[in-house]
N, C-alpha and C positions, 0 to 999 in steps of 0.2 A: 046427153053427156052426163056422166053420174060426179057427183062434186068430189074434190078432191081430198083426202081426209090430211086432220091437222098433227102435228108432231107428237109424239109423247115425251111430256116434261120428265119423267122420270127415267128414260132411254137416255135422253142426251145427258143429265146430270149425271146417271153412271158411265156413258161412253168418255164424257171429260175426266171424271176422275181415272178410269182407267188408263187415260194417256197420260196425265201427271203424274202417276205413280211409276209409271212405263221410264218416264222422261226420268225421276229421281234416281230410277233404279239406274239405267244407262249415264245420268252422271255421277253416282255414286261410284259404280263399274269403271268409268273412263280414270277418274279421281285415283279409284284405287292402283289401275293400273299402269298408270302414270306417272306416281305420285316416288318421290328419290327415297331409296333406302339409305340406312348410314352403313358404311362399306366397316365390318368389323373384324380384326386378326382374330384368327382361333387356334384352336388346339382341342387335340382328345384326350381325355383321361384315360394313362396307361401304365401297366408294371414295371418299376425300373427297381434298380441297385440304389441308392441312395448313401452317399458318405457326407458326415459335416468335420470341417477341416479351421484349423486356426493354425496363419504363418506370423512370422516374424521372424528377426533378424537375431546372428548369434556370431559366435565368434568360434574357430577351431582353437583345439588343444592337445597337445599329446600328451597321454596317460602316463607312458615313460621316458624321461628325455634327460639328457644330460648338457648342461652347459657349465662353458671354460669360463674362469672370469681370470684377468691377472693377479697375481697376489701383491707385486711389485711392478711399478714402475721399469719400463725395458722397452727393450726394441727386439723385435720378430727377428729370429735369426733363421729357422726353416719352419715353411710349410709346405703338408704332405699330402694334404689330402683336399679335394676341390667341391664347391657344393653337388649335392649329386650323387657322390658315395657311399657305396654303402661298406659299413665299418663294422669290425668286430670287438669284444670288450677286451679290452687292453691294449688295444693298436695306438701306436705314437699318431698322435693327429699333427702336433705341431708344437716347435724347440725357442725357447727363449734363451735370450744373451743372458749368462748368468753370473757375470763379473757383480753387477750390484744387487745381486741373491745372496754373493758369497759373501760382498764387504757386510753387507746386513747380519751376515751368518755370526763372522767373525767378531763384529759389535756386540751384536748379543751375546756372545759367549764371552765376551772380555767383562760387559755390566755384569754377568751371573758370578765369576770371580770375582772382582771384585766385591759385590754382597755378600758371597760366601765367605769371602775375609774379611771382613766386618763384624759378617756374626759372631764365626768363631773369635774375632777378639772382645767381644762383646761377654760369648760364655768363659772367659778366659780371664778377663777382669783389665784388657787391655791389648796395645799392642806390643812386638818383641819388648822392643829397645823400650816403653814405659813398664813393662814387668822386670825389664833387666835393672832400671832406676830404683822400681820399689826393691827390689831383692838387695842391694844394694845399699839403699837408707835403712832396710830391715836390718842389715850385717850391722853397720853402725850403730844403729839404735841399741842393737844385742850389746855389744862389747862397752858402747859406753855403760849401759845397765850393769854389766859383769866388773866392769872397774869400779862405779859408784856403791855397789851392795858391796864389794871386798870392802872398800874404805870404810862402809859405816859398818863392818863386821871388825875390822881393826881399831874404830874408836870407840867401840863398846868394850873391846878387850882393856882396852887404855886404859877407861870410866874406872875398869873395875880396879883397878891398880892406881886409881888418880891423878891419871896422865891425865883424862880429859874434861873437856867439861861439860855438863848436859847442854850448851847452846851447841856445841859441836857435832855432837849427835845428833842434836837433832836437823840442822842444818843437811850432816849427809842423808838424814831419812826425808828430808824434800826434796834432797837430790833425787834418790832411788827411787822416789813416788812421780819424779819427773819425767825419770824415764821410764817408766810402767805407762805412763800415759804417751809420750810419745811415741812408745812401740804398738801400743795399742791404736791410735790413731793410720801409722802408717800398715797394720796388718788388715784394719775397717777398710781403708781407701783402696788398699790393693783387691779386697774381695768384694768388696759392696760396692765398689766404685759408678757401676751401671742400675738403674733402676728398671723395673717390669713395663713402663714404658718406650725407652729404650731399646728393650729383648724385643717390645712389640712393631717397634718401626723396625726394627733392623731383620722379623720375621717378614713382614710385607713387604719392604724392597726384596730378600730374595724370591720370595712368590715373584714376586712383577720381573723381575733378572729371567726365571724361570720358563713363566711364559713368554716371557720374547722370546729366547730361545727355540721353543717351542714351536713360535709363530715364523721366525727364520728360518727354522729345520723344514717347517711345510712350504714355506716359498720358494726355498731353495730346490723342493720336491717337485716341483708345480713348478719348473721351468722346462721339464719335459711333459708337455699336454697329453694323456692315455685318455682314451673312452671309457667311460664305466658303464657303460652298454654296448648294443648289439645295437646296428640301427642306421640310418639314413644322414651324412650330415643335409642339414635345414638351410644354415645360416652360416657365414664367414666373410663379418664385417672387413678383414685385414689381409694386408698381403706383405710378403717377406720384406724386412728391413723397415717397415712402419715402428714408431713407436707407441707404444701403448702407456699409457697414463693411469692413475688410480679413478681418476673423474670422468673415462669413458672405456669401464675393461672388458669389456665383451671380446671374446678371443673368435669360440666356435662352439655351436651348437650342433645336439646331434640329438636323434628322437625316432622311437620306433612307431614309422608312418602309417601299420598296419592297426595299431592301436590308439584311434586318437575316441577325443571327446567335443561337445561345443557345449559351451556354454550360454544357452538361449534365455532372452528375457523377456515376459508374455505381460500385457498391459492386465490391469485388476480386473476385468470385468472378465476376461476369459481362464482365470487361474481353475476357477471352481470345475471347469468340464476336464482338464489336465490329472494326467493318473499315470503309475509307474507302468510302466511294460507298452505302453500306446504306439502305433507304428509311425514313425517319421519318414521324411522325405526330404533330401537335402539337395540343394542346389549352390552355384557358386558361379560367377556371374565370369571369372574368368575362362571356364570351361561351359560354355552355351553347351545347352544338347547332352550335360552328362547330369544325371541323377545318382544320386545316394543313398542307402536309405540305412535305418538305425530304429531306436527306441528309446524311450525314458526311462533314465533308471532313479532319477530322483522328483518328482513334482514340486512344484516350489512350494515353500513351508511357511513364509513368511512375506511383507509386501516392504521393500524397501524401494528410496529416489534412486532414479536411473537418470540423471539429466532435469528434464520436465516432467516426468512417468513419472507413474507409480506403477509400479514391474512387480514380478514374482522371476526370481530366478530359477531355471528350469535346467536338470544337467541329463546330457542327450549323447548315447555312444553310437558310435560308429561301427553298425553290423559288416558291411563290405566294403572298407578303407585298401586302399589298393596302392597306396603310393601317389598317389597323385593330389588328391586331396592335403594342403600343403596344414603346418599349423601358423595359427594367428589368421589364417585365412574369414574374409567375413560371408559369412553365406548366410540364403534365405533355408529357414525351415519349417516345414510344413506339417504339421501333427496332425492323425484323424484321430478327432475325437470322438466316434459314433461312425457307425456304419450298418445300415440295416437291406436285407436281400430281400428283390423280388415285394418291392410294395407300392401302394397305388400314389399316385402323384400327378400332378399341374404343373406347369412351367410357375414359377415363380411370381411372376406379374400379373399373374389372373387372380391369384388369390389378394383377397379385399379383406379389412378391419372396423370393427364398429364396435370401438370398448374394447371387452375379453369375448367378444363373437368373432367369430370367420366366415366370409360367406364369397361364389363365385358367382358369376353372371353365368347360367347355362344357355344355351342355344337352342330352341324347341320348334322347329319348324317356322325357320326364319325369325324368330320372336326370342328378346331375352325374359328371364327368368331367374331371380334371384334364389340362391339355394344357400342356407347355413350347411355348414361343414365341419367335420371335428379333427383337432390333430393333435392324434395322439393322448397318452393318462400321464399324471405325477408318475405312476408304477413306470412307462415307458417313453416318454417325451417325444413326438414327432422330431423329425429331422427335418430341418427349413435351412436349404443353404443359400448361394447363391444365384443358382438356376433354376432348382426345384424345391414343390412344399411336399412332406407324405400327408396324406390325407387317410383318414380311419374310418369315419363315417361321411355319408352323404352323397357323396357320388359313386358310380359304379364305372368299370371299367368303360369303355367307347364312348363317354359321354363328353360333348363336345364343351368349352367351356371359351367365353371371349375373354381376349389377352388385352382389350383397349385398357389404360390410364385412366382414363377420363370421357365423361360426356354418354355414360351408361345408366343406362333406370331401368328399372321392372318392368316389362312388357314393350318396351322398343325394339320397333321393327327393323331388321337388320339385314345384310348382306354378308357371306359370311366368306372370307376371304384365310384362306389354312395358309401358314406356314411352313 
């Protein structure tokens, strides 16, 4: 029997490792193939339309509008027309009681006579009956003058014949000088009697006579209410036989509804993208479902307090106002600021920040991959709104990108779950 031969040491050392490596590879395999992916939302890089949009709140206004106030104190005797109307310019809208128009009318016109005869006595050097006084003391003053100069003309004839004596003579010549001055006294008083202050108060009350008058004559005009437009009435706080008061005169408003305006106030930070001609978009919360739309015909120019804001006041016309859109109405308005066609874009939440870098997680054969990205130059600024980023460099169209928040890194294996 021939002996058995003995193992070879270097067979079985390489059969063992080949089975250890066998067995690494098969749990590495098993490992891998078992091992949880992280379940990640996606999206593909694609062409879209892109607009960036700033809202806020404004207020309507009509461009032309006409309102009633009372001039006087009254009570509503007819009204003609009902909100809802549409009115032509010069239509009676509505009739005021005009008894205390007219007592008003009639006052004024009595203070304006009387200042007018004031003045005129004034340029006149008095009234009748005191010019009739002076004309009077002037008669006397004359005559006694005319008898005191005879006498001292007859004892000077006397003197020379030695009838008289010089105390006598002279006696009548301080008569005669007596009344030189008495006459002269009441001819001063009768014509100087008023001084240039005087003329000047007695010129200002009739001014102030004048325009009340004035102001009467319009009151009393403006108890029959006309349109001074064409137009919709809006507003008509009052109904027949109300009294109306000076401390609440709103009668009736009227305003042509095809022409209005808002007046929108945009917070500081977004004044700078705002420019005249920009397309708007108007809403109004008591018509769900109806849109507006208009433009800016002024950009705000200046930053004043709105409340707690610091606003830019923004003025916004109304391209297709239809009647319905009411004024003082408060609506949302929407400006696009930017709008660019047909350019490449990410949903919003994929794209990432690091500093002044952008970068997305792309997806590469179940694996992420972090990718920088550019958006946009100074020259043309990408559009980032609130759903989507445009993107200028770095990705190309179909290229898949993950949407997760959080808990993403470079080279994490992934499961990629679309949107």
């Amino acid at each position: 029997m021939a002996p058995t031969p003995k193992p070879n040491r270097t067979a079985q050392f390489v059969l063992w490792g080949t089975t250890f490596v066998v067995l690494l590879l098969a749990l590495y395999a098993v490992r891998r193939l078992t091992r949880e992916r992280v379940n990640v939302l996606a999206a593909q890089v694609s062409y879209q339309d892109l607009v960036k949009t700033s809202s806020t709140n404004g207020k309507v206004e009509p461009m032309d509008d006409f309102e009633a106030h009372a001039q006087v104190a009254g009570q509503v005797q007819e009204i003609y027309v009902n909100v809802g109307d549409k009115v032509r310019v010069g239509q009676l809208l509505l009739k005021m009681d005009d008894a205390d128009a007219l007592a008003r009318l009639a006052s004024a016109n009595s203070a304006l006579r009387a200042a007018e005869l004031a003045a005129s006595d004034i340029d006149r050097g008095g009234t009748q009956d005191e010019r009739n006084t002076f004309d009077a003391d002037e008669r006397r003053a004359k005559l006694q003058h005319d008898q005191d100069a005879a006498a001292l003309t007859t004892l000077q004839q006397l003197q020379q014949e030695g009838a008289a004596s010089s105390a006598e003579i002279d006696a009548a010549r301080a008569r005669v000088q007596l009344d030189d001055n008495t006459l002269h006294s009441i001819e001063q008083h009768s014509t100087q009697r008023y001084g240039e202050a005087d003329r000047a108060r007695a010129q200002a009350a009739l001014a102030d006579a004048r325009a009340a008058v004035a102001a009467a004559e319009r009151a009393y005009a403006s108890v029959d209410i006309r349109s001074k437009i064409s137009g919709t009435v809006y507003y008509l706080p009052i109904t027949e036989n109300d009294y109306v008061s000076l401390d609440s005169n709103d009668l009736v408003y009227v305003a042509d509804l095809k022409h209005l305006r808002i007046t929108a106030y945009f917070d500081e930070p977004e004044i700078g993208e705002l420019a005249e001609g920009q397309p708007v978009s108007i809403t109004w919360e008591a018509k769900p479902g109806v849109t507006w739309h208009g433009h800016i015909t002024q950009a705000p120019t200046t930053v004043i307090s709105y409340g707690t804001r610091n606003v830019g006041e923004c003025f916004i016309d109304v391209d297709d106002a239809d009647g319905i859109l009411q004024p003082n109405a408060n609506v949302t308005v929407t400006v696009t600021t930017a709008e660019h066609k047909h350019v490449l874009s990410v949903p919003r939440e994929s794209l990432r920040d690091e500093g002044a870098q952008h970068y997305v997680f792309l997806i590469v054969h179940n694996k992420l991959e972090r990718k920088a990205v550019q958006l946009g130059s100074p020259a043309r600024p990408a559009i980032v709104n609130l759903t989507r980023a445009e993107i200028t460099g770095g990705l190309a169209e179909g290229d898949t990108v993950a949407l997760n928040a959080t808990d993403l890194s470079d080279g994490l294996e992934v499961t990629t779950v679309y949107r």
